[in-house]
ZAMARGU-4260 file (C-alpha; in steps of 0.2 Angstrom, whole numbers, plus 5000, padded with zeros to 4 digits):
<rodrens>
0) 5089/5050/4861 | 5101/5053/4875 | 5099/5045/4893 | 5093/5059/4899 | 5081/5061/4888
5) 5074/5044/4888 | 5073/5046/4908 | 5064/5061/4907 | 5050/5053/4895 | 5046/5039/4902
10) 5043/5047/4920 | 5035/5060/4911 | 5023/5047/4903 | 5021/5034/4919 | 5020/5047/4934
15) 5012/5062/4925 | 5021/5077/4935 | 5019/5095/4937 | 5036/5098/4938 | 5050/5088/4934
20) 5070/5092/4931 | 5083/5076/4925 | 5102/5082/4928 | 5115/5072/4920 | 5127/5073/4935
25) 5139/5062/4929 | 5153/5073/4928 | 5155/5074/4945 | 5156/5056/4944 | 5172/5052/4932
30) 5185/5040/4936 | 5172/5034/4949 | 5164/5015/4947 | 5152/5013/4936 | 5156/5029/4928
35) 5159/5030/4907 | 5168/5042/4899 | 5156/5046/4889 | 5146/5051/4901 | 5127/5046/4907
40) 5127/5035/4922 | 5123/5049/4935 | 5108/5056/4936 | 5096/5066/4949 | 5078/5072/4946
45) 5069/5084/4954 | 5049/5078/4955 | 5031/5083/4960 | 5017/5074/4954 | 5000/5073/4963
50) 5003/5053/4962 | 5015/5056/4976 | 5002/5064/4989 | 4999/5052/5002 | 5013/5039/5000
55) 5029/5037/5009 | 5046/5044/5004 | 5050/5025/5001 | 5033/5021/4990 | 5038/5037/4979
60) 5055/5030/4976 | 5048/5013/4972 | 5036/5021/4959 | 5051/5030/4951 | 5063/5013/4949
65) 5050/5003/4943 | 5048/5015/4930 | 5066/5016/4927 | 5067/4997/4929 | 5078/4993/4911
70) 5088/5008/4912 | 5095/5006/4930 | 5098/4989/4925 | 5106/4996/4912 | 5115/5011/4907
75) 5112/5021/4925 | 5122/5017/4939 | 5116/5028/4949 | 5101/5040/4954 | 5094/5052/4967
80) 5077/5057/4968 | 5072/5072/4977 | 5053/5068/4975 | 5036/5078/4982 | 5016/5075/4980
85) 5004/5092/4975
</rodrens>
């Protein structure tokens, strides 16, 4: 299972969205620190899920790297969120 694809699952599983989207950006990334040549260290998602309503920009983003934990501590270097409630 790629990064990507592992991202995608556990969000999937923890915050239950209506709409999600995981881009492997890393591409636009290479030579940069914390980039591999092989690719997946970059990534942005694209996010609604009714779990958002109600809480703070910040609160969302919490919910989304505490889900992420291992990962970010792992193979991602970096991530943007572009996050919204129903």
């Amino acid at each position: 299972m790629t990064v990507r694809d592992t991202l995608e699952e556990k969000l999937k599983k923890a915050l239950n969205p209506t709409n999600i989207e995981v881009i492997d950006e890393s591409h636009k990334h290479a030579g940069h620190a914390g980039a591999r040549p092989e690719g997946e260290t970059h990534f942005h998602v694209n996010m609604t899920s009714e779990v958002f309503t109600g809480k703070t920009r910040i609160a969302q983003q919490r919910l989304v790297y505490g889900t992420l934990k291992e990962e970010l501590d792992g193979p991602v270097h970096a991530l943007s969120l572009k996050l919204k409630g129903c």
